[in-house]
N, C-alpha and C positions, 0 to 999 in steps of 0.2 A: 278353452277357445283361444286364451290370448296365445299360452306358447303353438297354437296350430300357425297364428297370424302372426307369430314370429318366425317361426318356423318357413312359410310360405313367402315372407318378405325374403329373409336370406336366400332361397331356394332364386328367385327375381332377380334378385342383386345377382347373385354367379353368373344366372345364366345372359342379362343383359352384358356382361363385363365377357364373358366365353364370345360371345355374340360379334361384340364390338372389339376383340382384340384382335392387331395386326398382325403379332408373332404365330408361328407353326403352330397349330393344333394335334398334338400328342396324345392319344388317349388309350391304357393298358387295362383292358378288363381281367382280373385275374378270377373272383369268386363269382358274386353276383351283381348285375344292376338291373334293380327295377323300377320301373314307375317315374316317378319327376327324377328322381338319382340319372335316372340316363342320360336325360335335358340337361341340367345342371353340369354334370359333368363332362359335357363334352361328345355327346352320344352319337349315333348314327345320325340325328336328325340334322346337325351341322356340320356333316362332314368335313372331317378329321382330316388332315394330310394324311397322317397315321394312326389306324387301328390296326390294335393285336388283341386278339383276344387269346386268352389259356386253354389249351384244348378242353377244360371241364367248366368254361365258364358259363354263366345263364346268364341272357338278354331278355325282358319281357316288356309290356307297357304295364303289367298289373304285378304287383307281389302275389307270390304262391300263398294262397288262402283266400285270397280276396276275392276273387274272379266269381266265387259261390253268392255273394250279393246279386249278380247280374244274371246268375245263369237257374232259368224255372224248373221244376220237376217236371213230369207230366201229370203227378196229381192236383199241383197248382194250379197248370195247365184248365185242367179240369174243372176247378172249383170255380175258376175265373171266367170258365164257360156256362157253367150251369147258373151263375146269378142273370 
């Protein structure tokens, strides 16, 4: 828990300090960015002077694998109907 609340502070710090900087906003997606990575660095959400993205790069709000917490079967569905 602690390094998640270490982790989550720094994540704060960036992005408060992205937020409030006067200089150009630059930002080169080359691989992937997902999830707080995108906030933090400079992402769509605070438009950039400049974004470039690598033609094979990925933008998501979720990391690939994660999105399966969120998303029900329909036998879930189901069971959650039948109580």
């Amino acid at each position: 828990a602690e390094s998640n609340t270490n982790r989550l502070k720094a994540q704060g710090s960036m992005m408060s300090a992205v937020a409030c900087a006067s200089v150009p906003k630059i930002t080169v997606v080359i691989g992937g960015c997902h999830g707080g990575d995108s906030y933090a660095m400079c992402g769509r959400a605070f438009d950039p002077n400049f974004l470039f993205l690598w033609p094979n790069a990925r933008v998501s709000m979720l990391a690939p694998g994660h999105s399966d917490a969120f998303v029900q079967t329909e036998e879930e569905i189901t069971q959650m109907n039948d109580m």
